[in-house]
Structure formats: structure tokens, C-alpha cells
N, C-alpha and C positions, 0 to 999 in steps of 0.2 A: 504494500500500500504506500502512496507517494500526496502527496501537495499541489496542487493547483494553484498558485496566485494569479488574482484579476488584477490588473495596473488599470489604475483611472488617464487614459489616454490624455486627457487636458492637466493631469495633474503632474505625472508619474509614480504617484503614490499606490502603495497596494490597498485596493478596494475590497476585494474579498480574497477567502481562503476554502478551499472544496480539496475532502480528501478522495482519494481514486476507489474503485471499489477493483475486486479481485475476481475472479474465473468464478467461484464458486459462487459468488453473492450475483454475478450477472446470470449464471446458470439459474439457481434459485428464481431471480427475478422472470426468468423467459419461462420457466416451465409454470411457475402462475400465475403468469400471466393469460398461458393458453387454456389454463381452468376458467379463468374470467369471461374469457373472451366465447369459449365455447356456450357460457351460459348467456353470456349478452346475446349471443346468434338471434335467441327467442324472444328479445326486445322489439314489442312495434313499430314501425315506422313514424307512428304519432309520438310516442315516448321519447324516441333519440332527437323529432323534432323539437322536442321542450326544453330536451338539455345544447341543445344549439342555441336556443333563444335564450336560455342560462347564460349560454357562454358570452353571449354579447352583451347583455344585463352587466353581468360582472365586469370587464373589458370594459365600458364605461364608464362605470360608478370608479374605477380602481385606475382610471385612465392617468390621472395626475403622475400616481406612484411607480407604476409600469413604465411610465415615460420616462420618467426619472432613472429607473433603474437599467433601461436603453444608454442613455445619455450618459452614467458613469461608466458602465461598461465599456462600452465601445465610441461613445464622442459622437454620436448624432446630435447636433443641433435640437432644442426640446420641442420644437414646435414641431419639428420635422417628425420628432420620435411620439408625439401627439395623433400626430395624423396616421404612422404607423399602427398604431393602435385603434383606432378608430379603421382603419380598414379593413384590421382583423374583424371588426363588427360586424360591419356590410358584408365580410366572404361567409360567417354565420348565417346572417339573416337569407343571401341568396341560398343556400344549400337547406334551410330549412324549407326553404319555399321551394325548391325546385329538385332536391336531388329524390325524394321518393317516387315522382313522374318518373325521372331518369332509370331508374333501376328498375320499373317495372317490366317484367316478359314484354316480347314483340311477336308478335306470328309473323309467318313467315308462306307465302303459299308455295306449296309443290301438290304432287298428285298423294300421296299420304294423308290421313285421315287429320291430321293435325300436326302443323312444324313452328318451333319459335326458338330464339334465343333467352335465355334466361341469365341472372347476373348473381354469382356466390362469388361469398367472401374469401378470399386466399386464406389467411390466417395473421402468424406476424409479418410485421412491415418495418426493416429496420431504416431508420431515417438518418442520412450523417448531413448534418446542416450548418451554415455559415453566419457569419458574427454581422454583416453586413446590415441584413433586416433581419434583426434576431429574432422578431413574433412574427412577422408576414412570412417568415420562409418556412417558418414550421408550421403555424396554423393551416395553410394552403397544401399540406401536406397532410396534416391530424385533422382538418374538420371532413373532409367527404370520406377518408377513412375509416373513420370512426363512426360516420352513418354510416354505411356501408356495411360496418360487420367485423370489419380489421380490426385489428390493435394495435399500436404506434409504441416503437420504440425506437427513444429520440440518443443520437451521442451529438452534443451541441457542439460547436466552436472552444476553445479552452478559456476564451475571453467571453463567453456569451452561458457562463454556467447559473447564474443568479436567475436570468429569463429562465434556462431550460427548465430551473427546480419552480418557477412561478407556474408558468404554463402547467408544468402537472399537477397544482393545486387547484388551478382555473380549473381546468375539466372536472376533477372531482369535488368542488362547490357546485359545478353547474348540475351533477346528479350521474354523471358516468361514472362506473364502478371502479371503485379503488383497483388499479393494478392492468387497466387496461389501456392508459400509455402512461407510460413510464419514462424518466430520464435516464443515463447512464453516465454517472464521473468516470469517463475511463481514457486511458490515453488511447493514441490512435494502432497501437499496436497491438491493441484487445479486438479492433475491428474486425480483423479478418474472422477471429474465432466465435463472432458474434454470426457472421455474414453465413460459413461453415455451421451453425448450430442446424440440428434437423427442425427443429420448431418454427424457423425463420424462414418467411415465405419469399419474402421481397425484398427490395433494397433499392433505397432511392437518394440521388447526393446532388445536391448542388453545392458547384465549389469550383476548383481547377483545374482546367483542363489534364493536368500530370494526375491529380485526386482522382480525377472521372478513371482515367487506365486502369490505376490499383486497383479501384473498385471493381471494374466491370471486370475488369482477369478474374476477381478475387470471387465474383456472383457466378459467372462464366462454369468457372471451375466447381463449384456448385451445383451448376442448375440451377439458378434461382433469378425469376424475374428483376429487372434494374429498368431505372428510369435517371437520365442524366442531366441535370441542368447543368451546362459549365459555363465559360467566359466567351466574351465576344471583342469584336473589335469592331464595334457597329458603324456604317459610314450613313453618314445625314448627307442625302447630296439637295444642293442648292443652285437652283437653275435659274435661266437669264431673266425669268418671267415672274419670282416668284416673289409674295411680299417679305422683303428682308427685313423689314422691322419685325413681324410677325415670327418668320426662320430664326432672326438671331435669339429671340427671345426665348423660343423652344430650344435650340440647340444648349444655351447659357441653361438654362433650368435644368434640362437633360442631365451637363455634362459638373456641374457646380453642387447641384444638391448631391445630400448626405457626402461631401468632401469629395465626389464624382469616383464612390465608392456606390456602383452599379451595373449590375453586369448588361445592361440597354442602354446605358448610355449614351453620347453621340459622341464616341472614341474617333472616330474619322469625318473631319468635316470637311465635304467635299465640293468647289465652288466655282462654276464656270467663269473664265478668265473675263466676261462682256461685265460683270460685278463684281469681280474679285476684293477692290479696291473699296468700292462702298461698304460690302459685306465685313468687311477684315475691320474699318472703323467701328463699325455697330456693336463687332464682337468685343473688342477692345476696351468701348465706352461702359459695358454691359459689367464686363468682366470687374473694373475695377470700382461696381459697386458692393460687390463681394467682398468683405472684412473679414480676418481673422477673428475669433472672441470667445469667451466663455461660453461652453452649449448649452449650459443651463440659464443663462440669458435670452430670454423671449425675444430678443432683441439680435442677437448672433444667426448670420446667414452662414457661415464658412466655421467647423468646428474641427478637430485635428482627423488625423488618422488614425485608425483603431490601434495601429502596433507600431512600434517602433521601426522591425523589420518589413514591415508596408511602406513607409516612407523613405528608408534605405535604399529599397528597391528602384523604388517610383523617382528616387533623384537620379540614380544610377541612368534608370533609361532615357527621362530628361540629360542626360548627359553624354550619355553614347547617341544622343538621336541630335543633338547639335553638335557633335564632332563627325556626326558624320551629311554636314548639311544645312542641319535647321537654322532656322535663328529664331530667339527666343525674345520675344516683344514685353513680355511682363513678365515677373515672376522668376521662377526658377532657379531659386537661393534658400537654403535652408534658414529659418527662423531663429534669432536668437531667444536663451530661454525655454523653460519647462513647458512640456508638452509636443504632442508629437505632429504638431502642426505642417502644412504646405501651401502656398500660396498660389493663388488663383492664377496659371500661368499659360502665356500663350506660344504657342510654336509655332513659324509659319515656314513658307518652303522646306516641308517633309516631303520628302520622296520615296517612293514605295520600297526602297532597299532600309530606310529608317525604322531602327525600333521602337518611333513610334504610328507606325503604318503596322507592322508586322506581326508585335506583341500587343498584348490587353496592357495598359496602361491605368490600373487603379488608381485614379485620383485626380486632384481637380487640375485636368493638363487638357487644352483646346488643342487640337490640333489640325493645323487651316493648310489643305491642298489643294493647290490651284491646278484644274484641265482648262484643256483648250476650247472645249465645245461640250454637250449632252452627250455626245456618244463615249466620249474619251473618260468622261466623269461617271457613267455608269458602267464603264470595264473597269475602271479604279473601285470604283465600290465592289464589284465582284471580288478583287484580284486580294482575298482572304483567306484563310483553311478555316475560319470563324462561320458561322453562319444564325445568330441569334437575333438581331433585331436588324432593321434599315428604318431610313423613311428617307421619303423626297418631298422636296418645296418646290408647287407648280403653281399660279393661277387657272392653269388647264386642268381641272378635275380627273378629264377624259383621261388625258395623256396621264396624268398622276393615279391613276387607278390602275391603268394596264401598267405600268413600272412596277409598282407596288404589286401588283396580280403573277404577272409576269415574266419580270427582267430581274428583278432583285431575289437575290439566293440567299433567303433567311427564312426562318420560322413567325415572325412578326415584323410588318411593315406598316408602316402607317404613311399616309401623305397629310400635309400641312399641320403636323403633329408631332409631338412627342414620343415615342414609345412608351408603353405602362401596364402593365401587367393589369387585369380586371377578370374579377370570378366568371362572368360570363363569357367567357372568351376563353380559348386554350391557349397555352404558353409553352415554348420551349424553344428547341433549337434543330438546324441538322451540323450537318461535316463535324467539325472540330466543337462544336458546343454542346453536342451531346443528342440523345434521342429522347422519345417519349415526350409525353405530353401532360401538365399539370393543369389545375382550375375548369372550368367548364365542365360538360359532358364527358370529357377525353380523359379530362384528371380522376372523377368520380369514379372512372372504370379501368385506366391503369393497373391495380392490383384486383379485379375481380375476375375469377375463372367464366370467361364467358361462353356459357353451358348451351348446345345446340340438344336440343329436345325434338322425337321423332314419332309420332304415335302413328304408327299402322292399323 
């Protein structure tokens, strides 16, 4: 058994302490869990809709404290970590109202007396989850879950263990049964033999791209169902026609909030040369309303980065991406003073050989690439192993629809928009960001044996 210390990101001070637990105590915990979970099977669809609206009840009333305890953890800004909470609500409220249509049988016609698809629960769902959005990234994992019939077993982030052990007292206030998700202190080297347990159905990670490998070898090897969110390297492309007040302000929101700690972000901003000039102002003007500050400050837009070795990182590639080209118009200087701060920083002439074209860039780093024309700007936006979010800025709708429909090679595309993750909507990635599908219809059913029924 070992120590966990949480570091308060704005402070450097240690926040909390979490001891590990051992083989035997995660054993223990999975095999009753599947006692649990077997008896929950026989729970109504009415019933687990009450403990959904529990959960959001609670999630509200408790909004203040949870946000709080976001914002020591990992350094979200509180308003930001406000809203993250509050979304967790809305992804309740929608699955109570929509995930029992969802799971009901479908017939199916053939020439047999009767054919349908029908929707059983796997059993456990092991969840390895990131510090990033510490409630949105597991709620949207444990709420259609847990309707559903699973049971969630969560190993959080090492800096995100105070949330994990919150969440699993939410769910049991809201009236789901002790022991049907569960947290895990355990280092990442317990994963595998967690991933390996026979009782463990599933296994689902959003993280890094390198994270996503271990994992899927490690399920692969198994047998066992995986669903992959990893990193993106998303390109916003901004075209001759589009409104660049409107663009810059999306891309600046995108790529600024939560410390431009998101995996949709607008990592590649991509901007035909007929506005390069105008656009590259806007962003600029945008950028340096962006303040460093206290996150617990209602008042703080820009809060630090979650780890110290996140911002190591992130200067590094800032730095191999202007030696090999860039120039860097703001920012770009490590902070003096406590806490793991970085400044809101711009890049411009990056070229697709740059790491920051080529790597995921965590953190609040713009980076402004200029093509020559629309067609040139949307082979740049292709020319990624990434594939998790796009969008484009048209005043042509038409043409912004068929791009986004299209031309662009991601899992979520939006035009004249942001990208953002939302319950009704599926989410995820292809190529290098991973497969499968979370929220929506597509999430709900992820981990359910989807049973083809034949009656002759």
C-alpha cells in the first residue's frame, strides 16, 4: 500500500492524501460488486429513472462544493468548474427522459414468426478516466450505465481522487445501491489486472493517445469490449467568406477555456491567406483578454495547468515548434512564481513539419496557419493521424454543411461553431483518437450485449 498526494495546481501545496488499495481489496470490491449489480438487473426502468433525477437534485444543491473541489484539484477556473457540474445535470435529466425508449426491443421483419433486437447489460464496466473534466468525463460514462444495468468501476486520474470518492457518494444519496460503482485508489499498474479480472466486462479510457495502446492491447488480450476517447489535434479552418468576429471568438473560447486543457479544442487554426491578416488581429486582440488568476476567483478566465509535468511538456513543444519555424506573437514564457501557470500564447507561421501541427498541444497555445486558398486549407486540416473534432467558418451554410458532412475526417464537426460534447449527440473519435462512441443512443448501448431474438 502506497500515498497519493493531490498538489493544489494554483498553489503547489499538497491538497489531499489517498492511500492505494491492494489486489485483494480490488478483488473483494469487483466480486461485490457483481452481487449488487446482479440484483439491481431486476430494478425498473421507473426506479433507476428517480435515482437519475437524484442525481441531479444532488449535483445542484452541492454545486458550490463540487466546484470547489474541481478547482483545487486540478485548477479549473470556478465558474468554469460551475458549469461543469451543472452539465453533469442536464446529461441526468436527458437519460432519465430518454434512455428507457432507447433500450426498449425493436422488431425486426423477416419471414419468421417474430424477429427483434433486444439490449442486456454486459456486466462490469471498468472506466480509466482523466483529470481534465473530472465529473463530465465520468458521469457520461456512469449515468446510461448504470440505467442500463452495468456497474461502473471508476480508477480516476491521480490528481482527480477527491471527485472520484465524491461521485461515488452522489450515486449512493441518489438511491443506487451501495457497491454498484465504485472508485479505485490504485496506481496504474493495478490496471491491467483489473482489465484481466473475469468479472470485468468492459473497459472504457479517455486519455492519451500512448494510454489508448496499453489499454486496448491490454482488453484485446482479454477479450473484453473497449471504447477509446483519446487526443486530437483539431483544425478550425476559417475561410474567405466567413464572419471573423464570430470565428475568432469561437476558436478563442475553444482553445482558452479550462487552460485549453480539451481534447476538441481548436489545436489547428487554419486560415485562408485572402484574411489571414485580419483574422490573426482578432485573435490576438481576443487572446490578450485572457488573465492569468486565482481559479477560485469568479472573476479569473485563465487558471494554471493541472500538473506541473503538463506545463513542462507544453513549453517544450512551444519550443521545438519555434525553433523549428514558428514565431510566437504572445506568450510563450514560463511564469514567475507559485503555481503551474501558462500564458495565453500565440504561434503563427507553423508548418505542418511543426510540433505544433503534428502533436496534441495541451494548453492554452493558438496556433495560426496560413493556406493559400479553400482547397489547400482543407488538405491541411486532413493532413493529421488525429481525427476527433473539426469545424469550419462559412457564411455558405450549403458549402459549410457538405465540408463538415463530407471532406472533414473526424468524428464531430460543427460549422460556425465551437465543438462541445452534448448528451444528445454521440461523441468520439476515428484514426488516432480512438473508436467507439459515448452520450447519445450510441453511448447508452456501447456496453450492452445487443441480443438478436428469432421466434419461429
Amino acid at each position: 500500500m502506497s500515498e497519493i498526494q493531490i498538489i493544489n495546481p494554483a498553489t503547489e501545496a499538497v491538497y489531499s492524501r489517498h492511500s492505494t488499495m491492494d489486489q485483494a481489496e480490488i478483488s473483494q470490491i469487483i466480486e461485490n460488486m457483481e452481487a449488487v449489480r446482479c440484483k439491481f438487473s431486476s430494478t425498473p426502468f421507473s426506479k433507476r429513472r428517480d435515482y437519475l433525477r437524484n442525481v441531479a437534485h444532488i449535483l445542484r444543491d452541492d454545486q458550490d462544493s463540487l466546484a470547489k473541489l474541481i478547482t483545487n484539484e486540478m485548477g479549473k477556473p470556478i465558474t468554469q468548474a460551475m458549469g461543469e457540474v451543472e452539465k453533469c445535470a442536464i446529461l441526468c435529466e436527458y437519460y432519465a427522459k430518454e434512455a428507457e425508449t432507447l433500450l426498449q426491443p425493436e422488431p425486426i421483419k423477416t419471414e419468421k414468426h417474430k424477429s427483434y433486437r433486444c439490449f442486456e447489460a454486459l456486466g462490469i464496466i471498468f472506466a480509466i478516466m482523466p483529470w481534465n473534466f473530472p465529473m463530465w468525463q465520468v458521469m457520461r460514462f456512469a449515468i446510461p450505465n448504470l440505467f442500463a444495468g452495468n456497474a461502473g468501476l471508476l480508477k480516476h486520474a491521480p490528481n482527480s481522487l477527491g471527485m472520484s470518492l465524491a461521485i461515488e457518494k452522489i450515486f449512493k444519496r441518489a438511491g443506487f445501491p451501495a457497491g454498484l460503482f465504485r472508485s479505485l485508489i490504485i496506481d496504474v499498474d493495478l490496471a491491467p489486472f483489473v482489465i484481466q479480472h473475469p468479472l470485468v466486462q468492459g473497459v472504457t479510457l479517455t486519455g492519451s493517445n500512448r494510454a489508448g495502446k496499453v489499454v486496448a492491447s491490454a482488453a484485446g488480450a482479454a477479450m473484453k469490449k473497449v471504447v477509446l476517447e483519446l487526443g486530437g489535434s483539431d483544425p478550425y479552418v476559417i475561410l474567405e467568406d466567413a464572419d471573423l468576429e464570430l470565428a475568432a471568438e469561437q476558436c478563442i473560447i475553444s482553445r482558452l477555456s479550462n487552460a485549453g486543457q480539451i481534447c476538441i479544442a481548436a489545436k489547428r487554426i487554419i486560415i485562408v491567406d485572402a484574411i489571414y491578416d485580419k483574422f490573426e488581429k482578432l485573435i490576438l486582440e481576443k487572446a490578450k483578454r485572457y488573465v492569468m488568476g486565482d481559479p477560485l476567483d469568479p472573476q479569473t478566465n485563465l487558471g494554471p495547468l493541472a500538473r506541473a509535468d503538463l506545463r513542462d511538456k507544453l513549453h517544450d513543444q512551444v519550443k521545438h515548434s519555434i525553433a523549428n519555424g514558428a514565431e510566437c506573437l504572445l506568450g510563450g514564457e514560463l511564469p514567475a512564481g507559485k503555481g503551474f501557470y501558462y500564458p495565453p500564447t500565440v504561434l503563427r507561421n507553423v508548418t505542418a513539419t511543426s510540433p505544433a501541427f503534428t502533436e496534441e498541444l495541451f494548453g492554452p497555445v493558438l496556433c495560426l496557419i496560413k493556406a493559400r486558398d479553400e482547397a489547400e486549407a482543407l488538405t491541411l486540416a486532413n493532413q493529421t493521424e488525429f481525427g476527433l473534432a473539426a469545424a469550419v467558418f462559412t457564411q455558405d451554410l450549403k458549402k459549410g454543411e457538405h465540408i463538415a458532412a463530407h471532406v472533414l475526417k473526424a468524428g464531430c464537426c460543427a460549422v460556425n461553431s465551437l465543438v462541445a460534447s452534448d448528451p444528445r449527440l454521440p461523441f468520439g473519435g476515428i484514426k488516432q483518437s480512438g473508436f467507439g462512441r459515448e452520450l447519445s443512443t450510441e453511448g447508452l448501448r456501447e456496453f450492452m450485449n445487443i441480443k438478436t431474438v428469432v421466434v419461429a
